[in-house]
Structures are given as structure tokens and as C-alpha cells.
VEXLO-178368 format. One record per residue: residue in one letter; x, y negated, z negated of N, C-alpha, C, CB in turn. Coordinates in steps of 0.1 Angstrom, whole numbers, padded with zeros to 4 digits, always signed. Atoms other than C-alpha are relative to their C-alpha. Glycine has a CB too. Example, Ala and Ser with C-alpha at 12.3 -4.5 7.8 and 13.67 -1.06 7.14 Angstrom:
<pts>
a+0009+0012+0000+0123+0045-0078+0009-0012+0000-0010+0000-0012
s-0009+0011+0000+0137+0011-0071-0008-0011-0008+0004-0005+0014
</pts>
This chain:
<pts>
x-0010-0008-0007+1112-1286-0839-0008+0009+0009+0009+0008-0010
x+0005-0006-0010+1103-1270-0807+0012+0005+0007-0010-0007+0008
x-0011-0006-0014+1125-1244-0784-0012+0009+0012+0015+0017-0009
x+0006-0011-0009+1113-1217-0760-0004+0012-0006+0009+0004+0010
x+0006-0007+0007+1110-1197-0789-0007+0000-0007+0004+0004-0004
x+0007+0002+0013+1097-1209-0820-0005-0015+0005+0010+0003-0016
x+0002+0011+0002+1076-1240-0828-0009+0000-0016-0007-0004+0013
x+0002+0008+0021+1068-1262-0866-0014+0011+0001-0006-0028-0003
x+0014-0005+0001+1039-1241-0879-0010-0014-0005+0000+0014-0014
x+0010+0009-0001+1005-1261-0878-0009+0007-0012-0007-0002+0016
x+0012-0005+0006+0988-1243-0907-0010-0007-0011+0003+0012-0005
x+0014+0013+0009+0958-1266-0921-0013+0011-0002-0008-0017+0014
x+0011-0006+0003+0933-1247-0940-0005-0003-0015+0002+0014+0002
x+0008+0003+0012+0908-1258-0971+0009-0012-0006-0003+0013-0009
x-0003+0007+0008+0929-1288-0982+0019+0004-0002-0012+0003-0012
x-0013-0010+0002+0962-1266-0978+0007-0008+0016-0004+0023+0000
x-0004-0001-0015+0986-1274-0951+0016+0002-0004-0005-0016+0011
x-0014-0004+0003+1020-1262-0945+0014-0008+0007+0001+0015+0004
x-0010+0007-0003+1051-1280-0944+0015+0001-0004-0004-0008-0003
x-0008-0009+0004+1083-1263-0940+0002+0013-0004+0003-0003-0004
x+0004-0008+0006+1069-1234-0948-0003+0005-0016+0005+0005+0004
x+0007+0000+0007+1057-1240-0978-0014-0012-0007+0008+0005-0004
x+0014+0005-0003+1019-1252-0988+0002-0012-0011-0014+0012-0004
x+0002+0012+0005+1008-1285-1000-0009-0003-0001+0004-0008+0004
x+0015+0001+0004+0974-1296-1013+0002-0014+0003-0005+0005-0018
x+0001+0013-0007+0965-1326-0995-0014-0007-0008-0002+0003+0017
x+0011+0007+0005+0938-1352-1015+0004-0012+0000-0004+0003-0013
x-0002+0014-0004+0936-1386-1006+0014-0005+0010+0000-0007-0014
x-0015+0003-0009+0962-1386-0982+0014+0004-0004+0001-0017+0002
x-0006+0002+0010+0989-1379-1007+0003+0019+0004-0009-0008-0015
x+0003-0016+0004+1001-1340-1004+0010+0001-0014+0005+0013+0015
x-0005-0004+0014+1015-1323-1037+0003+0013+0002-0011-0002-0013
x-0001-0013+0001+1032-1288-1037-0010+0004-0005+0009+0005-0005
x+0009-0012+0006+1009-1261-1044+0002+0010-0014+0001+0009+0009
x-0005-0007+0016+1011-1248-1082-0006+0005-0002+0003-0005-0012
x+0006-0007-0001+1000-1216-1094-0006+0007+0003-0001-0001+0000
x+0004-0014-0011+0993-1195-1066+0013+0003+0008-0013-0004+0013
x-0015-0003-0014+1017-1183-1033+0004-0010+0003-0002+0007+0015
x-0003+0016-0004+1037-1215-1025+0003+0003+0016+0014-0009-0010
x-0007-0007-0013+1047-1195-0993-0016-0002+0014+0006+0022-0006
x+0008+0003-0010+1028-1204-0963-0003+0010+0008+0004-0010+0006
x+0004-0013-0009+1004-1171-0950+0002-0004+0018-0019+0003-0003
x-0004+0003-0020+1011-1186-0911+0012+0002+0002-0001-0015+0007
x-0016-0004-0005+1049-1184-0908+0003+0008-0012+0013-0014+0002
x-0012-0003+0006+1058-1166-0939+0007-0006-0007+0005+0003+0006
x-0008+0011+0007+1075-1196-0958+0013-0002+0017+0011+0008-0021
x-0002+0005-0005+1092-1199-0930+0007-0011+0010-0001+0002-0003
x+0009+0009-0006+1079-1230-0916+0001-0001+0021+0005-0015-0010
x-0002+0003-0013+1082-1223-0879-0008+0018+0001+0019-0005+0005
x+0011-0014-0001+1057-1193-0858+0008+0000+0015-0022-0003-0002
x-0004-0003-0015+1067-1175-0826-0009-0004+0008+0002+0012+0004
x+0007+0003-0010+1058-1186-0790-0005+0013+0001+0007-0006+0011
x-0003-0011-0008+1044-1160-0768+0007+0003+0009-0006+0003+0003
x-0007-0005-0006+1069-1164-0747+0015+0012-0011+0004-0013+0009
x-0008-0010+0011+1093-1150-0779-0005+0012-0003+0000-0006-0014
x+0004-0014+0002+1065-1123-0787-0001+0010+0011-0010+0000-0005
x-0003-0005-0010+1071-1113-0755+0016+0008+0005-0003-0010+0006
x-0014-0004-0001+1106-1109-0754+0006+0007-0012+0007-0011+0002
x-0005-0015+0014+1106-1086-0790-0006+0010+0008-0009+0001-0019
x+0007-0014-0006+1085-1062-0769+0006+0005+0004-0010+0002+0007
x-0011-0002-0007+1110-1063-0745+0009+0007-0008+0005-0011+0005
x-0008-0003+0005+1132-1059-0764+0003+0015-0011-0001-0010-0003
x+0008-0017+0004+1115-1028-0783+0004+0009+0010-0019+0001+0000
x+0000-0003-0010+1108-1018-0754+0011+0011+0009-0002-0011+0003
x-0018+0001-0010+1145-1017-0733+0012+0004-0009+0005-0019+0005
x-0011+0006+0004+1164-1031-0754+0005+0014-0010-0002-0017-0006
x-0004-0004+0013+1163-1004-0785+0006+0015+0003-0013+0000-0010
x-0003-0012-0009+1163-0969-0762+0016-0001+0005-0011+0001+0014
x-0012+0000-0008+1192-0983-0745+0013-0002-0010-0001-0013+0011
x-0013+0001+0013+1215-0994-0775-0003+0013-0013-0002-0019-0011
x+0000-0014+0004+1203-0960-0792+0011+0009+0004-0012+0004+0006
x-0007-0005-0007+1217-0943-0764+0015-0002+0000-0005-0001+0010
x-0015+0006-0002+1251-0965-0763+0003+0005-0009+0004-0015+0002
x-0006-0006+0016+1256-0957-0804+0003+0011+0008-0009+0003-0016
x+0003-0015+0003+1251-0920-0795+0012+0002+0005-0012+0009+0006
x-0008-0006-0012+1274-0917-0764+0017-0004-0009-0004-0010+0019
x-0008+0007+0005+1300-0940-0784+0005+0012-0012-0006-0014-0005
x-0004-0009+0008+1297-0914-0817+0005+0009+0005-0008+0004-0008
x+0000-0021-0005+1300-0881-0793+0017-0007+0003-0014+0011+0022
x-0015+0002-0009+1337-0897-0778+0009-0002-0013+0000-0016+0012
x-0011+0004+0012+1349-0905-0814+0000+0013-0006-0004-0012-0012
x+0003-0014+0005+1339-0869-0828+0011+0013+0012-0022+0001+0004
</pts>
């Protein structure tokens, strides 16, 4: 799964790799859930999908702009109902 936001997480590390967001112990080709430890995959979070940078781009924005400005709208909105 791929958009403009998000895409499948790729996380392969020591024998671990994640699928769907959560980890799978890979030996002989064969993977097997992970038992016994975090089954939750440290790259997305369980999950299984990681932001673009065009997405981490557009939370900043969104920080940014977006949070001052709908701050402001509540406020003005409470003072007219008051």
C-alpha cells in the first residue's frame, strides 16, 4: 500500500522483519510470529505502514498554521456564545 502519505513499513533487522506491523522471525525462508518479546513493530509502531516526507511535512504545517488558526476560531466562537 502506497499513497502520498504513508507507505508498507520495510523494517528488516537481525532476522526480524515486519509485516503489518507486527514482527516475524524469519529462518529458512519460513517467517513465524515473534513470541515472547514486543510483537509490535519499533518502525511503524504495530502499525504496519510509516510516513512519507511529504506527510511529515504537512504535520508541521499543520502545527505550524493549522493549530494557531483553529485555536483562534474556538476562542472567537466561545467569546460570541458567552
Amino acid at each position: 500500500m502506497t499513497t502520498d502519505f504513508v507507505t508498507k513499513c520495510c523494517y528488516i533487522m537481525g532476522g526480524l522483519q515486519c509485516e503489518n506491523g507486527l514482527l516475524y522471525h524469519v529462518s529458512n525462508g519460513d517467517p513465524a510470529l515473534l513470541e515472547g518479546a514486543s510483537l509490535q513493530c519499533p518502525g511503524c509502531d504495530g502499525r504496519g505502514v510509516t510516513l512519507t516526507p511529504l506527510a511529515k511535512q504537512f504535520i508541521v504545517f499543520l502545527q505550524t498554521h493549522g493549530r494557531p488558526f483553529l485555536r483562534e476560531l474556538i476562542q472567537d466562537i466561545m467569546e460570541e456564545q458567552t
